[in-house]
C-alpha positions as CSV (number, residue, x, y, z in Angstrom):
1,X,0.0,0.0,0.0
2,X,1.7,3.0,-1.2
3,X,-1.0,6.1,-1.8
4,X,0.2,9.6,-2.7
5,X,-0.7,12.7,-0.6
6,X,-3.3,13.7,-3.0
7,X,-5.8,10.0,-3.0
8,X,-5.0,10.3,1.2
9,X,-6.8,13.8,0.9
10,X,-9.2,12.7,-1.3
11,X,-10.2,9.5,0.9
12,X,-10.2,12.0,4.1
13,X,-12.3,15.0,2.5
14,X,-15.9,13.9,3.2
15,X,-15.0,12.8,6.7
16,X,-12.9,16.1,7.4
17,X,-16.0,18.3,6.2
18,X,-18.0,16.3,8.1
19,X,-16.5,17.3,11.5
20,X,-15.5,20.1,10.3
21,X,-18.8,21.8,10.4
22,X,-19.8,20.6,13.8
23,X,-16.8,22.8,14.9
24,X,-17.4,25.7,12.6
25,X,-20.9,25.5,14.5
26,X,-19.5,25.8,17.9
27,X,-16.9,28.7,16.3
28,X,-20.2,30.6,14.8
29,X,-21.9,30.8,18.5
30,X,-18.7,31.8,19.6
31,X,-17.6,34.8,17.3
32,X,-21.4,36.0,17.6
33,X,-21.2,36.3,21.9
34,X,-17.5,37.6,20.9
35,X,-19.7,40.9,20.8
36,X,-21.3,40.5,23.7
37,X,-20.2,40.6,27.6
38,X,-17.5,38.7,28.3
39,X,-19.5,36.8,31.0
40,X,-21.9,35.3,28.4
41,X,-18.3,34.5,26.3
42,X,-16.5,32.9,29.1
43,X,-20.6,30.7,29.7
44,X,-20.7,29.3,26.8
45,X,-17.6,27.6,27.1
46,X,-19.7,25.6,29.7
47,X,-22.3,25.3,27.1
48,X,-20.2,23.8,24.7
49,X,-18.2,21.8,27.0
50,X,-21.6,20.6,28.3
51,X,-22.9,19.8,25.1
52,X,-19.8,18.2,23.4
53,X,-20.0,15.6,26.7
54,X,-23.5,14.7,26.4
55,X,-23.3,13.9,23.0
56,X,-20.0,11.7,23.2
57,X,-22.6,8.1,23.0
58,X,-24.5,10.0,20.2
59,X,-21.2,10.0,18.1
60,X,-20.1,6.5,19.2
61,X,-23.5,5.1,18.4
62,X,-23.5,7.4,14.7
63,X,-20.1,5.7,14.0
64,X,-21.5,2.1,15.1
65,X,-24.6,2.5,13.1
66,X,-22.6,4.3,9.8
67,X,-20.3,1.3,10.0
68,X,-23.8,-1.5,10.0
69,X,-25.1,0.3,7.1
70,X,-22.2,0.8,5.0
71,X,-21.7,-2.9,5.5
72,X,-25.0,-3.6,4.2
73,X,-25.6,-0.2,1.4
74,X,-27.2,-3.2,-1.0
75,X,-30.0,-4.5,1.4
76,X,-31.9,-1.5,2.0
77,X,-34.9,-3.2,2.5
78,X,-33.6,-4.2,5.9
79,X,-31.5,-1.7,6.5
80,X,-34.4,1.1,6.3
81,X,-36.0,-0.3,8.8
82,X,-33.5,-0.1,11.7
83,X,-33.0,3.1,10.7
84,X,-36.1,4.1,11.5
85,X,-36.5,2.2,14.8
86,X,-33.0,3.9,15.4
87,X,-34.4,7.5,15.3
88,X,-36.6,6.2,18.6
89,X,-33.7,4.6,20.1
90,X,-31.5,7.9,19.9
91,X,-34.3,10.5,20.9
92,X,-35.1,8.3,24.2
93,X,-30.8,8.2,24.9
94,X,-30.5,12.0,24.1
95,X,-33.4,12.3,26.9
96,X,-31.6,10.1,29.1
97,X,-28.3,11.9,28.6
98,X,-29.4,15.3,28.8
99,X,-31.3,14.8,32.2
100,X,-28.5,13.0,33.8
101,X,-26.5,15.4,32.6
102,X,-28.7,18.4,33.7
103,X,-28.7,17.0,37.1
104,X,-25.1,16.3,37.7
105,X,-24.1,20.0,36.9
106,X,-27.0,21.7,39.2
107,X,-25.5,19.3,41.9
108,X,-22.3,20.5,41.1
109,X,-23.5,24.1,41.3
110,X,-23.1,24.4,44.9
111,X,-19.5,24.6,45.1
112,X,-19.7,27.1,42.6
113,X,-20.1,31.1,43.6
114,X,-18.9,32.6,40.3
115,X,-21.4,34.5,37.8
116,X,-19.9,32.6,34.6
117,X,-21.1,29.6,36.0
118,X,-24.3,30.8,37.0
119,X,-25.1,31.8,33.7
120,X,-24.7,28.4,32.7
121,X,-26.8,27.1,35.1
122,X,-29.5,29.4,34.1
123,X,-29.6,28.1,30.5
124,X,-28.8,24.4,31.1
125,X,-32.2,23.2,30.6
126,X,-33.0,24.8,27.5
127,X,-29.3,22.9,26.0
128,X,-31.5,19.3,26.4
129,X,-33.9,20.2,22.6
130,X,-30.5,21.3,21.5
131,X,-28.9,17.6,22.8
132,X,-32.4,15.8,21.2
133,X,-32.0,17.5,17.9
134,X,-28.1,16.9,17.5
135,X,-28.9,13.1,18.3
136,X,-31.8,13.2,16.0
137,X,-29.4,14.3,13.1
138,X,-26.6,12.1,13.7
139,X,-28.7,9.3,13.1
140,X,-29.5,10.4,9.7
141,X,-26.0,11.6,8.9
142,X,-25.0,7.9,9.7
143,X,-27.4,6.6,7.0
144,X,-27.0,9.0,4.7
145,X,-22.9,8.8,4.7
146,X,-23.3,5.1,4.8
147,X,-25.4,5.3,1.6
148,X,-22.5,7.8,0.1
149,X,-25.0,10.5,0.2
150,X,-21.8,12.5,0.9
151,X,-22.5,15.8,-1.3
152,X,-26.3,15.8,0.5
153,X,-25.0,15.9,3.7
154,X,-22.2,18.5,2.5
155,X,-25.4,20.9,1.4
156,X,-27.3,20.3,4.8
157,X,-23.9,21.1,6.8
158,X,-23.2,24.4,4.8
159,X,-27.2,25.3,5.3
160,X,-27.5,25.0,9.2
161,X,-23.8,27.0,9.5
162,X,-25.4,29.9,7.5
163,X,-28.6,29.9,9.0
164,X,-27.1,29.8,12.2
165,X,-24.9,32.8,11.8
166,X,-27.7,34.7,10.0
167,X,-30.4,33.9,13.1
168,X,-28.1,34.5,15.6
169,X,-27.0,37.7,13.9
170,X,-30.6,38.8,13.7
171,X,-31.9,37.7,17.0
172,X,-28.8,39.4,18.6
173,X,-28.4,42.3,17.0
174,X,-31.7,43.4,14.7
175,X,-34.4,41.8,16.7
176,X,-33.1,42.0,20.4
177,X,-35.0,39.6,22.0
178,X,-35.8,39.7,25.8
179,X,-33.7,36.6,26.6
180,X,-29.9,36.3,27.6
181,X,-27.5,36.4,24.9
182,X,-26.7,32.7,25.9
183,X,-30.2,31.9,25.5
184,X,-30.7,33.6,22.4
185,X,-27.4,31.5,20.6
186,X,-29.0,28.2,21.8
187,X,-32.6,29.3,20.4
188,X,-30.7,30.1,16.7
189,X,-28.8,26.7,17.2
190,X,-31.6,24.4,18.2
191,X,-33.9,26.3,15.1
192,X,-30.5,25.5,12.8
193,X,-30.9,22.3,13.9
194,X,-34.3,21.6,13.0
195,X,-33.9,23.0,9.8
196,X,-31.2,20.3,9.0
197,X,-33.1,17.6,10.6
198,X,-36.4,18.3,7.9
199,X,-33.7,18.5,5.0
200,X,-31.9,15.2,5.7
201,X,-35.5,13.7,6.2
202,X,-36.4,14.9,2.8
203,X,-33.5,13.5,1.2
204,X,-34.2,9.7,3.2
205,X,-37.7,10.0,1.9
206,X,-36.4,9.8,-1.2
207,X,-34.0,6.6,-0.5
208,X,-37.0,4.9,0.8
209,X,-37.1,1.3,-0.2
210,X,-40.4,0.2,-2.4
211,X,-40.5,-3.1,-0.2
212,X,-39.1,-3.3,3.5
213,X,-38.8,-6.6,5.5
214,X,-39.9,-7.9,8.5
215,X,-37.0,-8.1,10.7
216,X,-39.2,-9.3,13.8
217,X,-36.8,-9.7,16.7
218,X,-33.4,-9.8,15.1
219,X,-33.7,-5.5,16.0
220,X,-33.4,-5.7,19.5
221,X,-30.0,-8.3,19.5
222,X,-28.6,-6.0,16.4
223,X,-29.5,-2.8,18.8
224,X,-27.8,-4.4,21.9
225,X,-24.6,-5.5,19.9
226,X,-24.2,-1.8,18.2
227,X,-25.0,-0.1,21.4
228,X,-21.9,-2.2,23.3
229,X,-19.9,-1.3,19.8
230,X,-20.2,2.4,21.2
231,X,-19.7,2.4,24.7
232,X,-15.5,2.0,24.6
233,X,-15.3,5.3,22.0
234,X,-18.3,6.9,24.3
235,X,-16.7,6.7,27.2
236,X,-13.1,7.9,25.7
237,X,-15.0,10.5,24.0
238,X,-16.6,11.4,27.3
239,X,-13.4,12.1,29.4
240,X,-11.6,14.4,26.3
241,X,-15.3,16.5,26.7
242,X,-15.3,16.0,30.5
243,X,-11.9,17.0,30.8
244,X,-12.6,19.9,29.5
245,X,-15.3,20.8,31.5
246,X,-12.7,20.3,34.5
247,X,-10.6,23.1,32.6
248,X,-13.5,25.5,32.6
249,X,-14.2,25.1,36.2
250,X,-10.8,25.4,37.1
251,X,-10.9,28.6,35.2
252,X,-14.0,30.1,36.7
253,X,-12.2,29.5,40.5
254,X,-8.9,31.5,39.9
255,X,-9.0,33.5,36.2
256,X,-11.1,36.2,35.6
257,X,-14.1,36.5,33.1
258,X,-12.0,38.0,30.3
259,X,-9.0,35.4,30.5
260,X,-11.9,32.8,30.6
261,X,-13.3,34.6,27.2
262,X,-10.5,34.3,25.8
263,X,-9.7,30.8,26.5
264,X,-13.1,30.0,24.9
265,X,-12.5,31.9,21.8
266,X,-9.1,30.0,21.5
267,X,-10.1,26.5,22.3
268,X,-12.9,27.2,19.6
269,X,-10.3,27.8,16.8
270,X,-8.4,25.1,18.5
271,X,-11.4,22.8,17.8
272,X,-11.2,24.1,13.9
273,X,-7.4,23.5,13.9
274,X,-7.7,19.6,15.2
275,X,-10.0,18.4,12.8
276,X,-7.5,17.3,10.8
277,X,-5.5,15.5,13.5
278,X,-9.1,14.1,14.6
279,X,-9.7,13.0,10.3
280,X,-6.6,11.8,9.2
281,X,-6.1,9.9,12.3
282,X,-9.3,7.6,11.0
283,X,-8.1,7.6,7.7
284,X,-4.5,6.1,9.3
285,X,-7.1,3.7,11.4
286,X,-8.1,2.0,8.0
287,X,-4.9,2.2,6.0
288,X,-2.6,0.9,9.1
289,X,-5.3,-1.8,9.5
290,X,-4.9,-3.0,5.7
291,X,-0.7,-2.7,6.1
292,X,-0.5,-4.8,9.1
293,X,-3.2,-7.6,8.1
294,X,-1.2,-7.5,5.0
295,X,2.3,-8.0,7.3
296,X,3.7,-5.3,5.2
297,X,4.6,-3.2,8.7
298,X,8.1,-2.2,6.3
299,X,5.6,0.3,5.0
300,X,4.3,1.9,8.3
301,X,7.0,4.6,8.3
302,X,6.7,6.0,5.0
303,X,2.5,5.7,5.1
304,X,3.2,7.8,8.6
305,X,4.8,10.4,6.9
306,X,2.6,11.1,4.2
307,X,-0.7,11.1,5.9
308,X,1.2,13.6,8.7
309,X,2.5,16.1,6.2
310,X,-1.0,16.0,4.3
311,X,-2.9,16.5,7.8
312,X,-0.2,19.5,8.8
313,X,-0.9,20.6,5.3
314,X,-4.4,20.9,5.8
315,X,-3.8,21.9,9.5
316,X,-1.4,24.9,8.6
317,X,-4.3,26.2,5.9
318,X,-6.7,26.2,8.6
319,X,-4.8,28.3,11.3
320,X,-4.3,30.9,8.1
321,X,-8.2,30.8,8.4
322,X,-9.0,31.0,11.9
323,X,-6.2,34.1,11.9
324,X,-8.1,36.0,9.4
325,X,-11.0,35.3,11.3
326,X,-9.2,36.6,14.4
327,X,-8.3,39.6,12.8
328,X,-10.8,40.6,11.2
329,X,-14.1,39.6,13.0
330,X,-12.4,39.7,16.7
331,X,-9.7,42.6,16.2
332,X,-7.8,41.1,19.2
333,X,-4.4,42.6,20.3
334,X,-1.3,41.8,19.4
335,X,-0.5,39.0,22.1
336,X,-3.2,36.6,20.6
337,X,-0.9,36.1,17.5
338,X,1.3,34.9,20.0
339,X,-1.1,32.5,21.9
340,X,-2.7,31.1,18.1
341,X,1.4,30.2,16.9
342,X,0.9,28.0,20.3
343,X,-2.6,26.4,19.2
344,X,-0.7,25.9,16.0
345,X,2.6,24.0,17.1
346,X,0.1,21.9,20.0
347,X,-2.0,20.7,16.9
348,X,0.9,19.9,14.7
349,X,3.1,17.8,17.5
350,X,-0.8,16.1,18.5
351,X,-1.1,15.2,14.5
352,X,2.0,13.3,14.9
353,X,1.0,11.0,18.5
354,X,-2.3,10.6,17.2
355,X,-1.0,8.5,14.3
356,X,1.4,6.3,16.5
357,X,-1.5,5.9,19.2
358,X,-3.8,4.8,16.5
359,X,-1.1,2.5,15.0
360,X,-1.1,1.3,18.6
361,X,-4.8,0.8,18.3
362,X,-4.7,-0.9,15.2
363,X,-2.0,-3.3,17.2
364,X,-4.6,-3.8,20.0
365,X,-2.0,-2.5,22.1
366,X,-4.4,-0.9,24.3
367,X,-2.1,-1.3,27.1
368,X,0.2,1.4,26.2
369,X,-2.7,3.7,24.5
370,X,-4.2,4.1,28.0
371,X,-0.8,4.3,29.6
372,X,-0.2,7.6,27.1
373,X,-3.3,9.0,27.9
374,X,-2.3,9.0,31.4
375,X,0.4,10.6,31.3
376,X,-0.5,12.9,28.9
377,X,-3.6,14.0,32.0
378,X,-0.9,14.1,34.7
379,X,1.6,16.4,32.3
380,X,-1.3,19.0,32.0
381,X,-2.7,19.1,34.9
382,X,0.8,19.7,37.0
383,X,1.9,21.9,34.5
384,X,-1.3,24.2,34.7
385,X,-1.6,24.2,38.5
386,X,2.0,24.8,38.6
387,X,2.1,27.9,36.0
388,X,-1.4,29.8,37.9
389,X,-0.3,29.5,41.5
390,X,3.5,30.0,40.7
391,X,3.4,32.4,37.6
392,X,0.3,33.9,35.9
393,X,-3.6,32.7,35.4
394,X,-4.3,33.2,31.8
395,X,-4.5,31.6,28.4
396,X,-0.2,31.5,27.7
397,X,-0.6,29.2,30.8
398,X,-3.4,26.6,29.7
399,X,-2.1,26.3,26.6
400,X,1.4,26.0,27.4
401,X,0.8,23.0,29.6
402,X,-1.0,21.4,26.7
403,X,2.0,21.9,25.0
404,X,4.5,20.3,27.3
405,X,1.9,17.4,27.5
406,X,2.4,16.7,24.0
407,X,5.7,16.7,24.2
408,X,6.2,14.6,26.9
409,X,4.0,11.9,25.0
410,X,5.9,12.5,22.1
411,X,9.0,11.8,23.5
412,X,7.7,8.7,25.1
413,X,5.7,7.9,21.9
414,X,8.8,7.8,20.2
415,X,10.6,5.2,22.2
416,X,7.9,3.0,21.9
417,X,6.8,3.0,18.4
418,X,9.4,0.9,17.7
419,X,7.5,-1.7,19.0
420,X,4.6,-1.2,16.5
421,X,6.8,-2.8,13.4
């Protein structure tokens, strides 16, 4: 297996567009309370965090179901079908999640006496039709990717991002309605949403088998298998998400409400900037998969290095993006150049340990994945409480301890990739 740069970005695109505009979502909501106080800025990094957390089973279980269909795109006639029981099965687990969820963080609230938490709180509920409708639509993505309804999916994508720039534009600043800004952004992005939701549904219509088939209990074993499919990735998904919620805590206890602003704006872009890492990584997931079924590991190096420079390729093109944006949408000072060079080194050193750890993956050497993760945890979080209680709180701080985490795995990564030939 020997693919050029080019067929590596060409196999990656759809999936990198994909998750790209779940980010560029998050980045819209951002850049829009960008204009507002910096309390509702510095909250809806708990919104997101929140969010991104309770919908880590809803993008195991999208992944689980994408892989059933695509495994059966010429029996529609039964695959249909779960589909449609699947759209029951997601909306009751979004319910589930998000009131779970809900309760946790209102227990959670009484060790908090900060205003940017409060703010949260007051909106929490409403971020539960916003969890229903995002499960809702990952269900159909599934099927529709699966059924290489690709460009469809594309269109729908493009749609709720501009409608959800445009509403939130409007309801903010033309219409002013009597709500937080917080609450307003949610409002535009559950609306968005929706919007999607009727679009993908028109296009499934369309798909819809002539004849379906009886699948009378084989459903509920085929349900039961997918759903234990999902739970490893859920609950690694989870702890990223969780983790972060941790950061934004920690935050809200010793920084101040424009330092935690900030740090939301720049872990948004940071969010645009790791798609690739996040994209390629999969796309290394299948091709390491084919090299060492084939026992052609001699190859792993050079494969390494060409979906790495592609993915720092893509990488690099999207911090000259995300600095425009900065620059021209934002108008932030000087410093922040400094602080998005950072996000730019973390994401290219992470593109590189994400492709060892999911060689180590593909190896089943689980072992030593969970082993990095650890010490990537312990790396960050001494470095952070080290640089705000012995130097400064701010962003430079957060993000510099991310750094050194990364480097520490990638020094460690490096010894022990030699075991993966």
């Amino acid at each position: 297996m020997n693919p050029s740069r080019k067929e590596i970005l060409l196999y990656t695109l759809p999936i990198l567009l994909s998750s790209l505009s779940e980010h560029l979502l998050l980045l819209t909501d951002v850049l829009l309370l960008s204009f507002q106080e910096k309390v509702y800025l510095a909250a809806v990094g708990f919104v997101d965090a929140f969010l991104l957390c309770s919908l880590s089973l809803g993008f195991a279980l999208n992944d689980s179901f994408q892989n059933f269909y695509a495994r059966n795109t010429e029996k529609t006639s039964m695959s249909y079908p779960i589909y449609r029981k699947s759209l029951h099965t997601f909306l009751l687990l979004s319910l589930l999640v998000g009131f779970c969820a809900l309760v946790l963080v209102w227990l959670f609230s009484f060790t908090q006496q900060n205003r940017v938490y409060h703010e949260f709180l007051h909106v929490a509920p409403f971020i539960i039709p916003l969890i229903a409708a995002n499960f809702i639509s990952l269900a159909m993505n599934a099927y529709l990717i699966a059924n290489d309804r690709i460009k469809t999916v594309g269109i729908v994508s493009f749609i709720v991002i501009l409608t959800n720039a445009l509403l939130g534009y409007l309801l903010l600043f033309v219409f002013h309605l009597p709500f937080s800004p917080l609450l307003t952004i949610l409002i535009s992005s559950f609306i968005s949403e929706l919007i999607g939701i009727a679009m993908m549904h028109l296009a499934i219509q369309k798909m819809k088998p002539t004849v379906s088939v009886n699948l009378s209990n084989r459903p509920r074993k085929l349900f039961n298998l997918l759903h234990r499919v999902a739970i490893y990735p859920a609950f690694s998904e989870f702890l990223f998400h969780a983790g972060s919620f941790a950061l934004f805590v920690f935050c809200a206890h010793f920084f101040n409400e424009n330092e935690i602003a900030q740090i939301t704006l720049l872990l948004a872009y940071w969010g645009v900037m790791m798609v690739p890492v996040e994209t390629f990584s999969e796309t290394g997931l299948n091709f390491f998969a084919r090299l060492f079924a084939s026992k052609a590991t001699i190859h792993y190096l050079p494969l390494k290095r060409k979906i790495f420079q592609t993915a720092c390729l893509v990488a690099f093109f999207l911090f000259i993006v995300v600095c425009t944006m900065d620059f021209v949408l934002v108008r932030n000072e000087k410093s922040d150049l400094i602080e998005l060079l950072l996000l730019l080194v973390i994401v290219l050193i992470s593109a590189h340990n994400q492709l060892i750890l999911t060689a180590m993956l593909t190896k089943l050497k689980t072992v030593l994945f969970g082993l990095t993760k650890a010490i990537y945890g312990a790396t960050v979080i001494t470095f952070l409480c080290l640089f705000v209680f012995y130097w400064k709180a701010d962003a430079t701080s957060v993000f510099l301890s991310f750094l050194i985490g990364q480097f520490v795995i990638m020094l460690f990564l490096q010894v022990k990739e030699k075991s993966i030939g």
